[in-house]
SERO-4910 file (N, C-alpha, C, O; in steps of 0.05 Angstrom, whole numbers):
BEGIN
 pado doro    nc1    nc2    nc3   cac1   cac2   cac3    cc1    cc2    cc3    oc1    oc2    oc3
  Unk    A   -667  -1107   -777   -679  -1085   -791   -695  -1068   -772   -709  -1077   -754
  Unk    A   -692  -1037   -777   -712  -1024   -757   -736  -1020   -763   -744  -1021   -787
  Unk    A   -751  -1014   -745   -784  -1013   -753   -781   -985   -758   -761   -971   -757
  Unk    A   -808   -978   -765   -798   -946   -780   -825   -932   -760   -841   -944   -746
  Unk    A   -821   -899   -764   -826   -885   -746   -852   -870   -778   -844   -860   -799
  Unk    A   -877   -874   -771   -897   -859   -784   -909   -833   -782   -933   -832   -787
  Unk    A   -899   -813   -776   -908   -785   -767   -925   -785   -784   -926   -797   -805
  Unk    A   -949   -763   -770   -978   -754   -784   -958   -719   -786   -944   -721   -766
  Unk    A   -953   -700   -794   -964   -679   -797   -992   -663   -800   -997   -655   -822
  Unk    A  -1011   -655   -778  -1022   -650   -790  -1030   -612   -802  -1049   -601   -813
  Unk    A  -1007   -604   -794  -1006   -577   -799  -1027   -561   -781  -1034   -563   -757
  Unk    A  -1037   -540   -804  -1058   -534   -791  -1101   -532   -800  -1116   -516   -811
  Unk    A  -1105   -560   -788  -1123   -581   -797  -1129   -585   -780  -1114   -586   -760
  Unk    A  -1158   -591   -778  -1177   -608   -767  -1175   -590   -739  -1155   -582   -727
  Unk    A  -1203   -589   -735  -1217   -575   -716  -1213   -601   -693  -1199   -621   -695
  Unk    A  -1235   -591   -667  -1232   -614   -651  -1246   -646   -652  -1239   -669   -650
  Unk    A  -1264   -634   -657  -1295   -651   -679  -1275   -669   -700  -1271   -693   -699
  Unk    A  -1266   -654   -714  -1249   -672   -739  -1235   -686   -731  -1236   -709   -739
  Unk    A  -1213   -678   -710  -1194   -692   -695  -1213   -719   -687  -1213   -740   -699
  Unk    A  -1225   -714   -671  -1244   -738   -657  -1254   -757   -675  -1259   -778   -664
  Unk    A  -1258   -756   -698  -1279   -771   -719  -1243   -785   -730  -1240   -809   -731
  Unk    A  -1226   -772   -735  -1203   -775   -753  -1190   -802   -728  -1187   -825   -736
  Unk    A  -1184   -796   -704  -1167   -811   -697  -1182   -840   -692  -1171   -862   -696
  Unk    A  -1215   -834   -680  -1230   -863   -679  -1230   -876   -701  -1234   -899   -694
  Unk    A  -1227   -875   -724  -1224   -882   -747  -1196   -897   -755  -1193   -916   -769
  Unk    A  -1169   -877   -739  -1146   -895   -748  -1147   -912   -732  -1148   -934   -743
  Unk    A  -1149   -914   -698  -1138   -926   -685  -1141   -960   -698  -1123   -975   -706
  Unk    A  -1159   -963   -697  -1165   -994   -706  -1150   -999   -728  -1137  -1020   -724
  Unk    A  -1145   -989   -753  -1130   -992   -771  -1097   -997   -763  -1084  -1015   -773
  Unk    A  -1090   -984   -750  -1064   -983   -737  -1048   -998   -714  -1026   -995   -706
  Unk    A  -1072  -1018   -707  -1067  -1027   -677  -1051  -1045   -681  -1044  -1054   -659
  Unk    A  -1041  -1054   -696  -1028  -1082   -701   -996  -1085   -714   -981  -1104   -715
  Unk    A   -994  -1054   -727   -966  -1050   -730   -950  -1047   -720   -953  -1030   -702
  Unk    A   -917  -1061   -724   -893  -1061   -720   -878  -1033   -705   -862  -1027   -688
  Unk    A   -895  -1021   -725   -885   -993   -723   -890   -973   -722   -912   -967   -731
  Unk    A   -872   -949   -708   -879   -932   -696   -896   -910   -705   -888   -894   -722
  Unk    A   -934   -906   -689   -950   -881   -706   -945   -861   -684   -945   -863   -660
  Unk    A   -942   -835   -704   -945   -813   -682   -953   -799   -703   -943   -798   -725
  Unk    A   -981   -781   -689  -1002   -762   -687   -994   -728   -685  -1004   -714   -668
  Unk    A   -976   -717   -703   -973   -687   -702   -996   -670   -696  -1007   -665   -717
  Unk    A  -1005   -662   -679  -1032   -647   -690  -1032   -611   -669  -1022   -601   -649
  Unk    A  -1048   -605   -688  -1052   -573   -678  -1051   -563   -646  -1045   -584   -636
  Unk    A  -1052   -549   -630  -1043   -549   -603  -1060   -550   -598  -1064   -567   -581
  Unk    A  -1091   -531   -610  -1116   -539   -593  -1132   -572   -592  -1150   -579   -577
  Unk    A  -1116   -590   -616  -1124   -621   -614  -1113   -635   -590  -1121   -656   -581
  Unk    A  -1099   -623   -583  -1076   -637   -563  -1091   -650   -545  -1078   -671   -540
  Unk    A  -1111   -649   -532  -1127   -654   -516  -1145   -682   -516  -1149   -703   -503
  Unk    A  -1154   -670   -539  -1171   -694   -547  -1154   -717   -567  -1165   -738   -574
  Unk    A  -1126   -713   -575  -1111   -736   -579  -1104   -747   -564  -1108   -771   -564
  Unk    A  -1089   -734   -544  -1078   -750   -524  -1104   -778   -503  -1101   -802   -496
  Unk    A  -1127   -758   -502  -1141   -769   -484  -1155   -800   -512  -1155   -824   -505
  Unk    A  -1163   -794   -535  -1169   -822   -546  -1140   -837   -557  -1146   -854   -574
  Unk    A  -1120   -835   -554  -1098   -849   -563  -1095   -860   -535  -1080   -880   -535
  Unk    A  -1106   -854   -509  -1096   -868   -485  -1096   -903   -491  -1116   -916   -498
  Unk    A  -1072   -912   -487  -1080   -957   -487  -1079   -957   -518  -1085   -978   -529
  Unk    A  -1071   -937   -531  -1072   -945   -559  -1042   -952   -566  -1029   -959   -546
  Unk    A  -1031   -951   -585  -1002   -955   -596   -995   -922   -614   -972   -914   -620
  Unk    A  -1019   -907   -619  -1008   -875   -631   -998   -862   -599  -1006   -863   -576
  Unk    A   -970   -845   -620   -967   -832   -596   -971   -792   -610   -975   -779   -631
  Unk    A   -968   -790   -592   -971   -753   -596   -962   -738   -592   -955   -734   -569
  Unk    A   -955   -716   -623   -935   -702   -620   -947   -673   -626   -970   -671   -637
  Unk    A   -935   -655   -621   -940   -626   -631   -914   -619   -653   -893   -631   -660
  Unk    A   -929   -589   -662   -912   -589   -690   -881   -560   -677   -859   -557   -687
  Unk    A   -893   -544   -654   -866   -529   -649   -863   -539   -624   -873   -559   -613
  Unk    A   -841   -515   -610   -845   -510   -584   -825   -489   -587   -810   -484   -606
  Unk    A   -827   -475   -558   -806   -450   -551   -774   -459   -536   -770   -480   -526
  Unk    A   -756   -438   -539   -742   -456   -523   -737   -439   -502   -714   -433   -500
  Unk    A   -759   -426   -480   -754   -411   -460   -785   -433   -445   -804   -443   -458
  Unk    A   -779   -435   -415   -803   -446   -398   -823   -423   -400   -845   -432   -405
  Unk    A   -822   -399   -398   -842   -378   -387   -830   -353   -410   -808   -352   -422
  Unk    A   -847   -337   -410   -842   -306   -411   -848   -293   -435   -852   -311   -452
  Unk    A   -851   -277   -442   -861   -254   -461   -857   -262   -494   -843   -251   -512
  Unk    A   -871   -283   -494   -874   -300   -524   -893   -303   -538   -898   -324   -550
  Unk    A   -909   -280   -539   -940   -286   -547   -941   -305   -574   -928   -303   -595
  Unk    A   -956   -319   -569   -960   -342   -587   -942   -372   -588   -941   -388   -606
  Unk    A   -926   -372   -563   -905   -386   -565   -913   -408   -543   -926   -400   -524
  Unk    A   -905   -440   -547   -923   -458   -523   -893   -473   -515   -879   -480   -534
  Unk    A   -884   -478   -488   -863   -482   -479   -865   -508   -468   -882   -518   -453
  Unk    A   -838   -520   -482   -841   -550   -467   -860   -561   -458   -878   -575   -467
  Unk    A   -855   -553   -432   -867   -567   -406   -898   -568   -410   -915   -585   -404
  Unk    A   -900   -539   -427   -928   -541   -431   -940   -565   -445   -963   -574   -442
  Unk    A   -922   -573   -461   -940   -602   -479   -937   -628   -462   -957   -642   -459
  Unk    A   -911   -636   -448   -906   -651   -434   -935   -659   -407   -944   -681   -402
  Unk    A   -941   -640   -399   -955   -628   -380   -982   -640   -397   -992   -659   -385
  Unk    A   -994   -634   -417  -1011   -634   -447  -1015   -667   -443  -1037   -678   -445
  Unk    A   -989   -680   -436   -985   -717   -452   -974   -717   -477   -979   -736   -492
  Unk    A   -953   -690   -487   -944   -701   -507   -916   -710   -506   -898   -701   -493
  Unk    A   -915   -734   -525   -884   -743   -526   -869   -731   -546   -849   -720   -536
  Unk    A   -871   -727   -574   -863   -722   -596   -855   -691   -606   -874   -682   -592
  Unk    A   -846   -671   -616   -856   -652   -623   -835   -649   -653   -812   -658   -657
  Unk    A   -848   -637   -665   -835   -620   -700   -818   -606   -683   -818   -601   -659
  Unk    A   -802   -600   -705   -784   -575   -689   -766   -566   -721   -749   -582   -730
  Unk    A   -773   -538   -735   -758   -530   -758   -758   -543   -779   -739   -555   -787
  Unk    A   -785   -542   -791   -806   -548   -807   -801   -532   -822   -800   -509   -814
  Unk    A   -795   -540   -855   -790   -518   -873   -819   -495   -878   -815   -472   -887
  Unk    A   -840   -503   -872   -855   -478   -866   -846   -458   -839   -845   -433   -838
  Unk    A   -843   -470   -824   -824   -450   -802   -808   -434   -803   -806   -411   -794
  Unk    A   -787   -455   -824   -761   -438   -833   -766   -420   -855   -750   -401   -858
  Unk    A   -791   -421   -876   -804   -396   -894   -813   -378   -890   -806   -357   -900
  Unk    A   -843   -383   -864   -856   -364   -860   -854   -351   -834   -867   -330   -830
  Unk    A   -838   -361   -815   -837   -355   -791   -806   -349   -790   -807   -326   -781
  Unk    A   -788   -353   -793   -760   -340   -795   -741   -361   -777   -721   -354   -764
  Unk    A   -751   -386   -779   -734   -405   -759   -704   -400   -779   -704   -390   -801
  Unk    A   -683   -410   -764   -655   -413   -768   -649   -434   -756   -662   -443   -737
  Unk    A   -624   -447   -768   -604   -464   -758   -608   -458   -727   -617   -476   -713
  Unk    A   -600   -430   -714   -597   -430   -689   -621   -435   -671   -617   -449   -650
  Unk    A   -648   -423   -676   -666   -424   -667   -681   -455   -669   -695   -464   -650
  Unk    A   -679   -465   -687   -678   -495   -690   -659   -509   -668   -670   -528   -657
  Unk    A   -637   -505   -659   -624   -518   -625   -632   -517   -614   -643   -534   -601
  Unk    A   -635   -483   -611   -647   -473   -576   -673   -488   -582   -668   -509   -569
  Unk    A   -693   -492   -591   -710   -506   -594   -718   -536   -582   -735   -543   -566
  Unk    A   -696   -550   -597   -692   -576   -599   -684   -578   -562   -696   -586   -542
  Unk    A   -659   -566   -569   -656   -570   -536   -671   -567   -518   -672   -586   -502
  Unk    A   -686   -545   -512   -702   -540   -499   -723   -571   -496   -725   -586   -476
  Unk    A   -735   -572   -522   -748   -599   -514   -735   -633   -506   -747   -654   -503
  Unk    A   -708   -627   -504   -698   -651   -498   -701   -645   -475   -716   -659   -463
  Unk    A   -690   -625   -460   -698   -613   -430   -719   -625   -407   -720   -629   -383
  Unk    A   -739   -628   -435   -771   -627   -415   -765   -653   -419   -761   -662   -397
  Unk    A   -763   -670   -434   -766   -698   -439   -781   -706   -458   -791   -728   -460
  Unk    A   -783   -685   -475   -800   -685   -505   -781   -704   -517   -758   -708   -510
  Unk    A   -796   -716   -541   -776   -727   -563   -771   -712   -594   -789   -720   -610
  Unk    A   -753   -695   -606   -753   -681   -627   -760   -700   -653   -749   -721   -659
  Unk    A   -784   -683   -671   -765   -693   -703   -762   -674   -708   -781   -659   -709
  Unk    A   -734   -666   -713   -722   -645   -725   -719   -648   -760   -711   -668   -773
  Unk    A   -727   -624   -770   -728   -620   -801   -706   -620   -812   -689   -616   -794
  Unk    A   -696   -622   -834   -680   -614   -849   -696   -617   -877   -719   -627   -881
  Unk    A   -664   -599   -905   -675   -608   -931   -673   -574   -936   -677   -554   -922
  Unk    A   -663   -582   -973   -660   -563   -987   -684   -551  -1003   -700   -568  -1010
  Unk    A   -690   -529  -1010   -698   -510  -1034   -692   -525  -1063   -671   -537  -1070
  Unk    A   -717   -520  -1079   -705   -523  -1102   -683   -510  -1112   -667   -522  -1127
  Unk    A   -681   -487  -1106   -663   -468  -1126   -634   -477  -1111   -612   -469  -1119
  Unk    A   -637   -491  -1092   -607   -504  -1077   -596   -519  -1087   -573   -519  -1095
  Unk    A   -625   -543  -1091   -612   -569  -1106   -609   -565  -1132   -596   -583  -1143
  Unk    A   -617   -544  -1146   -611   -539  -1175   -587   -524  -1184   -578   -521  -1207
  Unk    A   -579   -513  -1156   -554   -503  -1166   -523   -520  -1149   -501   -511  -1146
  Unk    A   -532   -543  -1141   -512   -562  -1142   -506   -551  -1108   -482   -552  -1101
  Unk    A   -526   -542  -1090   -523   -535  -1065   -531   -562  -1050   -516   -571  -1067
  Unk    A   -537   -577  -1040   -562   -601  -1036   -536   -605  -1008   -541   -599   -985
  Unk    A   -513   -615  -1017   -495   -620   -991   -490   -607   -980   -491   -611   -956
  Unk    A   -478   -578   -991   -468   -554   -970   -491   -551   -952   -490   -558   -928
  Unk    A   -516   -537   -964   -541   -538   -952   -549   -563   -916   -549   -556   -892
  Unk    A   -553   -595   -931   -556   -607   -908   -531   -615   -888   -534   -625   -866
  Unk    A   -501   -607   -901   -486   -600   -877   -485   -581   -859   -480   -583   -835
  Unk    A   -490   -559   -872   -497   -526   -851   -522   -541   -833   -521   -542   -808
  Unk    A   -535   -549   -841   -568   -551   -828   -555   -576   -802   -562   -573   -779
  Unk    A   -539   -596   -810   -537   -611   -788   -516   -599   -772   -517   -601   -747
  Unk    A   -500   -588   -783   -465   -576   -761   -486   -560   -740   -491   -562   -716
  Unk    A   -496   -539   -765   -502   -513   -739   -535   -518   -722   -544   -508   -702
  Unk    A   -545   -538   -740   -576   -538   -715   -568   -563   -692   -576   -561   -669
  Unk    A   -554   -582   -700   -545   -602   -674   -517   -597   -661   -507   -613   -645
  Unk    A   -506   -572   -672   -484   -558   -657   -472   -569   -630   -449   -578   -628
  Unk    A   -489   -568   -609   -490   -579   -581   -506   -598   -566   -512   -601   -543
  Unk    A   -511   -613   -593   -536   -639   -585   -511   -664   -571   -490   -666   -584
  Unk    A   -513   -676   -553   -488   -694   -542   -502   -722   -562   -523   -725   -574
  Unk    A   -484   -734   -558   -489   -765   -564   -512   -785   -557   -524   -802   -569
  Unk    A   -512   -772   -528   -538   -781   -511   -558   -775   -519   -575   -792   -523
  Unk    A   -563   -748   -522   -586   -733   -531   -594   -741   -558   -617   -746   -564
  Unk    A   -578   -743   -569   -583   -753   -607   -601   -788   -602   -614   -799   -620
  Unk    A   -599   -796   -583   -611   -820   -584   -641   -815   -580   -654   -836   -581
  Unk    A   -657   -790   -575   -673   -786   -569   -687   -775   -594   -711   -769   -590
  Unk    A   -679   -770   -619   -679   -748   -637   -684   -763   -659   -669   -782   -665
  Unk    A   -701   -759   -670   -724   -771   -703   -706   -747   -718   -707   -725   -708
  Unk    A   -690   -751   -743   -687   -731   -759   -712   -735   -788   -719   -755   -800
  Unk    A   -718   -712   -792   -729   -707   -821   -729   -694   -845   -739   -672   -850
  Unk    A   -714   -714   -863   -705   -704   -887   -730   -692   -907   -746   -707   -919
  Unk    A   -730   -675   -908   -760   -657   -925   -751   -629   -944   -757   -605   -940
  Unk    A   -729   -648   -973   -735   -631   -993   -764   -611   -993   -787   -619   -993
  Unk    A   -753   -587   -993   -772   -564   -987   -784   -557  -1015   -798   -537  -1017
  Unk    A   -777   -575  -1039   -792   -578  -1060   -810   -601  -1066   -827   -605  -1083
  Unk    A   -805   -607  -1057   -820   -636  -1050   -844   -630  -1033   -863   -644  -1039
  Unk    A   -846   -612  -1013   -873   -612   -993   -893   -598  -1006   -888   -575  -1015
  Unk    A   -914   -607  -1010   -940   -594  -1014   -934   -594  -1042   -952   -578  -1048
  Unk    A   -929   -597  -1054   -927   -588  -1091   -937   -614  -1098   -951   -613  -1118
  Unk    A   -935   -636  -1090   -947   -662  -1102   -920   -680  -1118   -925   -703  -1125
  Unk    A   -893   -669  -1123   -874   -675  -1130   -858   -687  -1110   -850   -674  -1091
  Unk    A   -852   -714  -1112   -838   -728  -1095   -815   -733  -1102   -814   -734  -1126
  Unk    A   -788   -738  -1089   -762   -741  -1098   -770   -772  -1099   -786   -782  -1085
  Unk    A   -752   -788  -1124   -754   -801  -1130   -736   -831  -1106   -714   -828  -1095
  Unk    A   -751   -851  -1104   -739   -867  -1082   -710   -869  -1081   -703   -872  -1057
  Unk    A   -688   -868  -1099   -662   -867  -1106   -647   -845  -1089   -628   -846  -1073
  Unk    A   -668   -817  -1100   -657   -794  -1087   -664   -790  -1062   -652   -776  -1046
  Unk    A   -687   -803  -1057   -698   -802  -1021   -671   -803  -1018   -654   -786  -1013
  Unk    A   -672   -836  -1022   -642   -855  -1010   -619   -836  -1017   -620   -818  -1000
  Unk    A   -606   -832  -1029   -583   -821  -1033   -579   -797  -1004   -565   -798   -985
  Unk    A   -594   -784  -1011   -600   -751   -995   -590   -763   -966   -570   -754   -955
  Unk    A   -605   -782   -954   -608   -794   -932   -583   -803   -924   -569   -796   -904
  Unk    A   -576   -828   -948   -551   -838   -944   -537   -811   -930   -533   -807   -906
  Unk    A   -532   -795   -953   -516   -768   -937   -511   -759   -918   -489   -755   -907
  Unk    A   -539   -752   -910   -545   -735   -882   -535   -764   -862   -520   -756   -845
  Unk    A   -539   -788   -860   -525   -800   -840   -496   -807   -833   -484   -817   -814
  Unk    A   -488   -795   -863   -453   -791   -863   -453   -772   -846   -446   -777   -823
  Unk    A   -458   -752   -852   -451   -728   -832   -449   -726   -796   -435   -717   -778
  Unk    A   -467   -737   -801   -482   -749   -765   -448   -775   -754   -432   -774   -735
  Unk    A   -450   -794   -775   -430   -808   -772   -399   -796   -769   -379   -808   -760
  Unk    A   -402   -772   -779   -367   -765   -778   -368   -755   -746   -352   -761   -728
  Unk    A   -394   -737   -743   -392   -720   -715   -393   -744   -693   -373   -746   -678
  Unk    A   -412   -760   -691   -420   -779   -675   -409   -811   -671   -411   -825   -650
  Unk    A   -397   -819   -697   -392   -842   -701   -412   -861   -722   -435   -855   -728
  Unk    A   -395   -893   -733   -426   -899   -745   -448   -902   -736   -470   -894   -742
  Unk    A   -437   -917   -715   -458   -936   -682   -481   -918   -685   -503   -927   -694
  Unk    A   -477   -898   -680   -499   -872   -676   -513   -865   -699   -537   -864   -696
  Unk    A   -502   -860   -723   -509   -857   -743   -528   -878   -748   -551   -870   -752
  Unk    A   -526   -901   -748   -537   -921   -759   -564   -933   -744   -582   -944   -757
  Unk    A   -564   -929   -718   -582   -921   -695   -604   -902   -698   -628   -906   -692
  Unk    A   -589   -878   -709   -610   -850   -711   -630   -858   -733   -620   -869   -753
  Unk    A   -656   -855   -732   -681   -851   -748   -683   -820   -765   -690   -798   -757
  Unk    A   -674   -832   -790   -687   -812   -811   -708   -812   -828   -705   -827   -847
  Unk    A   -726   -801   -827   -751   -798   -840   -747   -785   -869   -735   -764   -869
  Unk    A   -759   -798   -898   -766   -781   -913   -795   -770   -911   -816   -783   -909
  Unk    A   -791   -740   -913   -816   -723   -918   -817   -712   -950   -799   -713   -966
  Unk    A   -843   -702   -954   -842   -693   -976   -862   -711  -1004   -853   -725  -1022
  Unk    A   -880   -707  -1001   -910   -710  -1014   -905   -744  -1006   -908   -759  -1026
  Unk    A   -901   -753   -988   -902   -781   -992   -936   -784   -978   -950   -773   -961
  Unk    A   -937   -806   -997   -969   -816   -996   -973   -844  -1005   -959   -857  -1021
  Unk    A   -994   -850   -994  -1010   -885   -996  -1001   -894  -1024   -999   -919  -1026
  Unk    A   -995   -878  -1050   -990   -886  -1073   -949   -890  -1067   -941   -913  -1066
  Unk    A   -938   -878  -1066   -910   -886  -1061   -902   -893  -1044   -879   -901  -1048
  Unk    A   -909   -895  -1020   -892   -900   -995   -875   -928   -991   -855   -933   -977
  Unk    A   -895   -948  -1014   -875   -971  -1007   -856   -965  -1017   -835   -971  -1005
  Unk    A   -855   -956  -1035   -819   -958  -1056   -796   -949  -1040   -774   -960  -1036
  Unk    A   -810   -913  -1028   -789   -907  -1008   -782   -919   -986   -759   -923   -980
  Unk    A   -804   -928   -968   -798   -941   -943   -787   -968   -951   -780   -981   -931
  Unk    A   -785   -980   -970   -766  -1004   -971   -733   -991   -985   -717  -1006   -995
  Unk    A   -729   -965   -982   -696   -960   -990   -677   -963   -959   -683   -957   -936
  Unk    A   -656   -975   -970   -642   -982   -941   -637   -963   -920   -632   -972   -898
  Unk    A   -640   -927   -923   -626   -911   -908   -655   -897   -893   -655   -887   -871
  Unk    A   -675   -899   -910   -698   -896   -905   -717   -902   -874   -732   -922   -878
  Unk    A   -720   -895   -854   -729   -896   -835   -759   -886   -827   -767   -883   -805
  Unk    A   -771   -882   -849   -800   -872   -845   -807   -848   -858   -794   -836   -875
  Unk    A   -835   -842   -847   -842   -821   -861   -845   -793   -848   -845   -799   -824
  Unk    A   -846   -772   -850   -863   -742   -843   -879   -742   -860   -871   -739   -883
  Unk    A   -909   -746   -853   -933   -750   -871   -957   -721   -869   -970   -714   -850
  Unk    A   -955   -705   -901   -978   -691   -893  -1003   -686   -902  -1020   -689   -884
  Unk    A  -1010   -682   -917  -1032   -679   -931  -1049   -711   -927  -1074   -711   -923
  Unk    A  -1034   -733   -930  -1038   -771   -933  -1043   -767   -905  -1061   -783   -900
  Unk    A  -1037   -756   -887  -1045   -767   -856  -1075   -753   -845  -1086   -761   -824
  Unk    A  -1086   -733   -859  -1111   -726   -848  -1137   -744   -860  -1160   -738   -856
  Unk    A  -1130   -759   -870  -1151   -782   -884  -1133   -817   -870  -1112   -829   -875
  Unk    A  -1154   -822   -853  -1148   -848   -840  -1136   -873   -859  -1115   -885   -854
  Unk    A  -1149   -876   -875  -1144   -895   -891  -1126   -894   -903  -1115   -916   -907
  Unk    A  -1111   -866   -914  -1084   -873   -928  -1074   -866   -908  -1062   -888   -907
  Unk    A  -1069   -859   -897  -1041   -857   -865  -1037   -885   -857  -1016   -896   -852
  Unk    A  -1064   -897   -856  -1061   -931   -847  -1048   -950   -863  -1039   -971   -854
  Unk    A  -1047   -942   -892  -1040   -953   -920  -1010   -942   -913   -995   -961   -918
  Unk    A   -996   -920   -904   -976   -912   -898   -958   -932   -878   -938   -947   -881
  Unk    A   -971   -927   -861   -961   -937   -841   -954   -976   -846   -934   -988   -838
  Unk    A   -980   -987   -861   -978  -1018   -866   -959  -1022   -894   -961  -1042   -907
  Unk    A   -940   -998   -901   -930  -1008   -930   -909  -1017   -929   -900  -1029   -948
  Unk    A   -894  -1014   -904   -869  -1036   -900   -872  -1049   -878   -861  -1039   -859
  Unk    A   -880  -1066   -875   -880  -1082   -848   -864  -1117   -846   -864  -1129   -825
***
């Protein structure tokens, strides 16, 4: 059985002060699990995560990146730059990205790639709209999202790569897909992976459900077979339930 992968999301949250009070608080709670914690946090936290997670077992991730090293990107932070930072992890096409910022399937690669480049490790988003899954879109949807954003991801590279399943009705609304449909959705999306890649790979790759999961449900989902962890957001800026997260399947 695999150990599962606990992402924090923390969007955009917690100052540096908060950061500092937030992570002295998990570490101890977390030190003793199976399984994998990683710390999403804002770019200006970056600093002071990396430096109190040092000797710890959290690792740290950022929530974008660019997929150019240098050049006329205002507001844009490039690989190397987080690498450089101490980060391992990064988000990459985050259905808030893909809403308010204009990410695409395509810009989601160049992305991804880019950070496989530096030696980042991706969780790449996926997941439908309500008005998708209600109009009987849910597969067309997470096949476009996997054909065209892992387009030119190799085999090799996919071993490096956290996917995250995050019904885009599901985030922030407090409405969670129910453990069945986590599972199902999931099941799915590793068919797909499996036709391009094989099962070997498929079955290897870590998929995360996202999507209001919190200290009250997590066991149900993280004990479904296809289920590989969480993308945690709102539950990960409070120590105690991220730690309740993280200890619900072990």
């Amino acid at each position: 059985m695999k150990n599962k992968i606990i992402a924090g999301n923390w969007k955009m949250n917690k100052t540096r002060a908060e950061a500092e009070s937030l992570i002295r608080e998990l570490v101890p709670l977390v030190a003793h699990t199976p399984n994998t914690v990683v710390i999403c946090v804002p770019f200006t936290d970056i600093y002071t995560a990396v430096e109190l997670t040092r000797g710890t077992n959290i690792h740290v991730g950022a929530q974008n990146c660019h997929w150019k090293e240098s050049g006329a990107y205002t507001g844009e932070i490039a690989p190397s730059m987080l690498v450089e930072a101490g980060v391992e992890y990064v988000v990459i096409g985050h259905s808030e990205r893909r809403t308010y910022f204009g990410e695409t399937d395509a810009t989601v690669l160049a992305r991804t790639k880019a950070a496989l480049a530096a030696g980042l490790k991706p969780i790449v988003c996926i997941g439908e709209t309500l008005a998708e899954r209600q109009d009987g879109r849910m597969e067309e949807v997470l096949t476009r999202q996997v054909t065209e954003g892992f387009r030119d991801i190799s085999a090799e590279e996919l071993k490096h790569i956290t996917v995250a399943y995050e019904p885009v009705w599901a985030i922030g609304t407090g409405v969670t897909a129910t453990d069945e449909q986590a599972n199902d959705a999931i099941r799915y999306v590793r068919g797909i992976f499996a036709a391009k890649y094989g099962k070997e790979a498929a079955d290897r790759l870590y998929i995360q459900y996202g999507g209001s999961m919190n200290d009250g449900n997590a066991k149900g989902l993280l004990a479904m077979s296809d289920v590989d962890g969480g993308l945690i957001g709102g539950a990960s800026l409070v120590a105690s339930k991220f730690a309740a997260i993280v200890h619900a399947h072990e």
